[in-house]
VOBA-1610 file (N, C-alpha, C; in pm, whole numbers, padded with zeros to 5 digits, always signed):
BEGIN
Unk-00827+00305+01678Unk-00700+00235+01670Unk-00654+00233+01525Unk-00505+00289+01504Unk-00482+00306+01385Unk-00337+00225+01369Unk-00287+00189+01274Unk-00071+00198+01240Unk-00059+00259+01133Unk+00082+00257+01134Unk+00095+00309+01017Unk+00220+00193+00953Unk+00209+00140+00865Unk+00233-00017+00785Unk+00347+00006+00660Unk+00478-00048+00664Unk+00528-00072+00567Unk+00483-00174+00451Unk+00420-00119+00331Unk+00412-00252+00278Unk+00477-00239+00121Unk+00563-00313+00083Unk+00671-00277-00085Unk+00693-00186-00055Unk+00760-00141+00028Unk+00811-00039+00031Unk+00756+00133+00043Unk+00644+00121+00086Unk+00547+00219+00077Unk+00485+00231+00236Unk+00437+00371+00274Unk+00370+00388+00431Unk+00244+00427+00418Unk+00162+00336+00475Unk-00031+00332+00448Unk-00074+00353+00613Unk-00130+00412+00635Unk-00193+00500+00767Unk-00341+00287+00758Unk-00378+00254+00851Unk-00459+00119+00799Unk-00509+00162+00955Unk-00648+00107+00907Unk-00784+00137+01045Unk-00812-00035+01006Unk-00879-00090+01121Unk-01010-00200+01092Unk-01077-00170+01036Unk-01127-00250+00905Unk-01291-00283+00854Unk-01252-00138+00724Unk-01123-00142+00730Unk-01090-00023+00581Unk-01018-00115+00471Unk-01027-00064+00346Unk-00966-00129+00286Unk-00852-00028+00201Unk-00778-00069+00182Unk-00645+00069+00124Unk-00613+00005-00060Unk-00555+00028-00112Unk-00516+00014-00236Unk-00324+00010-00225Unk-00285-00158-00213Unk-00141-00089-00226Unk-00061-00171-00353Unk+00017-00141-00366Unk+00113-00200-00475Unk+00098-00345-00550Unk+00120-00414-00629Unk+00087-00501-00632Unk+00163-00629-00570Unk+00023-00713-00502Unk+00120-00792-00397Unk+00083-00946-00416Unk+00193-01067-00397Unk+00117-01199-00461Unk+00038-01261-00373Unk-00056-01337-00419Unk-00171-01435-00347Unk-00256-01412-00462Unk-00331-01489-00399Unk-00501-01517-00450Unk-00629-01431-00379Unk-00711-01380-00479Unk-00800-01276-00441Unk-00874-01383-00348Unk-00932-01355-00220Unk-00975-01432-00113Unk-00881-01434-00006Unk-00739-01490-00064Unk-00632-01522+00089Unk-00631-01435+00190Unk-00586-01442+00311Unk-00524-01364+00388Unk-00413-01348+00385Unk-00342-01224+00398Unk-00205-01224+00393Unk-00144-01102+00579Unk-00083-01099+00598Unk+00014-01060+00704Unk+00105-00982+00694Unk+00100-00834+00757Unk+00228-00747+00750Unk+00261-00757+00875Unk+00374-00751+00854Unk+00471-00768+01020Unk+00588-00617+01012Unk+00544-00577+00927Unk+00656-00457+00929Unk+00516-00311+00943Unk+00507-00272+01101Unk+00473-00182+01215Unk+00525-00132+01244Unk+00516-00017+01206Unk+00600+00093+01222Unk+00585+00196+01331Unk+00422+00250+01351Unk+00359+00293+01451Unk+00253+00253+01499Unk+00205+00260+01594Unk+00083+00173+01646Unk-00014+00282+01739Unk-00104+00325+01730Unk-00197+00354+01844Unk-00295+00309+01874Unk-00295+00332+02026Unk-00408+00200+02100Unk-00478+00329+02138Unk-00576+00385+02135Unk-00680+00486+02198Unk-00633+00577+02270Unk-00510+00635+02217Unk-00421+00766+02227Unk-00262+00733+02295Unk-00246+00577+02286Unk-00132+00535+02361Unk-00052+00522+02217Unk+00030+00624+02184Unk+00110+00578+02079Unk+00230+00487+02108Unk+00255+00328+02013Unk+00394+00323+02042Unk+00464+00342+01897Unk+00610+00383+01935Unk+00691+00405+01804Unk+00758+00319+01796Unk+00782+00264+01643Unk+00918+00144+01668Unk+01026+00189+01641Unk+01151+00078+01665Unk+01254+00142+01623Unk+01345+00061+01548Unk+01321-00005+01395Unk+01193+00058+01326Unk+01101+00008+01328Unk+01067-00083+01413Unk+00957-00167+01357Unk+00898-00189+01514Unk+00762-00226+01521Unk+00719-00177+01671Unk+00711-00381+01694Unk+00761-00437+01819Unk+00785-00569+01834Unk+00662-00625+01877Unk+00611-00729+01789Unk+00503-00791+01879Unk+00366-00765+01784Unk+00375-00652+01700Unk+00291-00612+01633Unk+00256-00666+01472Unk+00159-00656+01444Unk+00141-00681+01331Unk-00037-00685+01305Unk-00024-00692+01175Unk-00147-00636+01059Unk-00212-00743+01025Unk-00309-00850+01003Unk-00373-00915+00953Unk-00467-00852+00800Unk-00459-00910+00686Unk-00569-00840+00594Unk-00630-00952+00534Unk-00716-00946+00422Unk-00739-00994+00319Unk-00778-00968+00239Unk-00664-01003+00078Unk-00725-00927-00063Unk-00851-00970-00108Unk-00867-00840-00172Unk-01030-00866-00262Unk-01011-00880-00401Unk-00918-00752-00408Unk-00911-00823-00561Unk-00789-00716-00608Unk-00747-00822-00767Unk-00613-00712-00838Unk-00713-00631-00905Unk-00656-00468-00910Unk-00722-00418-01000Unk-00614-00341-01099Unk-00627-00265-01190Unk-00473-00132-01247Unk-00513-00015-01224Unk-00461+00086-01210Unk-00470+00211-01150Unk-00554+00272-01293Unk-00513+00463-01297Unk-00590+00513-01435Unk-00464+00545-01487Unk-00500+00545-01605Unk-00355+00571-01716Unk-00241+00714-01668Unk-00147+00694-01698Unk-00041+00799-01648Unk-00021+00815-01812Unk+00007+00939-01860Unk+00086+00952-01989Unk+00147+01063-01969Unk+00292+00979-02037Unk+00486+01040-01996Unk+00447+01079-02177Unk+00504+01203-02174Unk+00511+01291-02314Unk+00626+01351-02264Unk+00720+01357-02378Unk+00872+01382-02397Unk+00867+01536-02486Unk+00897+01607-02475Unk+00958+01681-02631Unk+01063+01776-02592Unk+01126+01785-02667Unk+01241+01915-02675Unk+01207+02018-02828Unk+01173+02130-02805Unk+01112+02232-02904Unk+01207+02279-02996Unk+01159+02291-03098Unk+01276+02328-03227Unk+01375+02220-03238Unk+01341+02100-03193Unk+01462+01998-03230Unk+01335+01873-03340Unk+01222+01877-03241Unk+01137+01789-03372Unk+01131+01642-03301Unk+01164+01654-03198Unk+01175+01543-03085Unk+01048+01536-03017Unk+00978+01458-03012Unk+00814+01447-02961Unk+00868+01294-02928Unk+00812+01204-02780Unk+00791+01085-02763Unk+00657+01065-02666Unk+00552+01021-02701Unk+00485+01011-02598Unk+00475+00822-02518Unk+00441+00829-02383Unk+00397+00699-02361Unk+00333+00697-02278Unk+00318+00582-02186Unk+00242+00562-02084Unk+00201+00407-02019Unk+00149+00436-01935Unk+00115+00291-01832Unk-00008+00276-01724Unk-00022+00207-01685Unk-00107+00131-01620Unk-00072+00112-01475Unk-00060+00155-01376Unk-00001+00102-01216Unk-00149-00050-01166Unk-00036-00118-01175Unk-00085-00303-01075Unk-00137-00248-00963Unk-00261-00255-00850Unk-00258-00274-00759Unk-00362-00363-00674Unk-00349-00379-00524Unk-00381-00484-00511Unk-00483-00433-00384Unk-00644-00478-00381Unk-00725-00404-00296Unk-00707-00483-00128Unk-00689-00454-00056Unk-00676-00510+00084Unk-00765-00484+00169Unk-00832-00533+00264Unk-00957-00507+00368Unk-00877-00554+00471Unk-00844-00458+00547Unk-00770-00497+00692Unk-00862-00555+00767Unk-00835-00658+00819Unk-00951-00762+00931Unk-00889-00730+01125Unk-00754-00698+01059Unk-00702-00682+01248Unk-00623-00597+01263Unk-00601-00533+01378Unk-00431-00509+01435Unk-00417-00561+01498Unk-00308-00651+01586Unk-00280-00706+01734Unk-00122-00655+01719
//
């Protein structure tokens, strides 16, 4: 049994007893939190599709913990102009252990 889960705006394929890595999301490491935006659902080859959102359905999880992704570095240059910028960042995200589908 699988869905496939809107969560910030992003689509995560989520099994039971998995945990996914998604965006960063608020609570407290421990809480449970709730997606209600189900998009697809399969029950042991019974797919349903929503339209958009499948009714009745929804995700139970609970975070483990915030962690930051690995560094991204954005380097700029335009050649023969003498223009070099480099930078970079860190991506927020937030670890989730799915506990249900219903």
């Amino acid at each position: 049994m699988y869905a496939i889960v809107d969560i910030a705006g992003k689509q995560f394929k989520v099994e039971k007893d998995k945990s996914i890595f998604a965006p960063r999301l608020e609570g407290e490491e421990g809480s449970s939190i709730d997606f209600n935006d189900v998009l697809l659902l399969d029950e042991n080859g019974k797919v349903k599709i929503g339209d958009p959102k499948v009714k009745g359905a929804k995700v139970s999880g609970k975070i483990l913990k915030h962690v930051k992704g690995d560094k991204v570095i954005v380097f700029k240059k335009k050649r023969r102009k003498g223009y070099k910028k480099k930078n970079g960042h860190r991506q927020q995200f937030t670890k989730v252990l799915i506990e249900g589908i219903a």
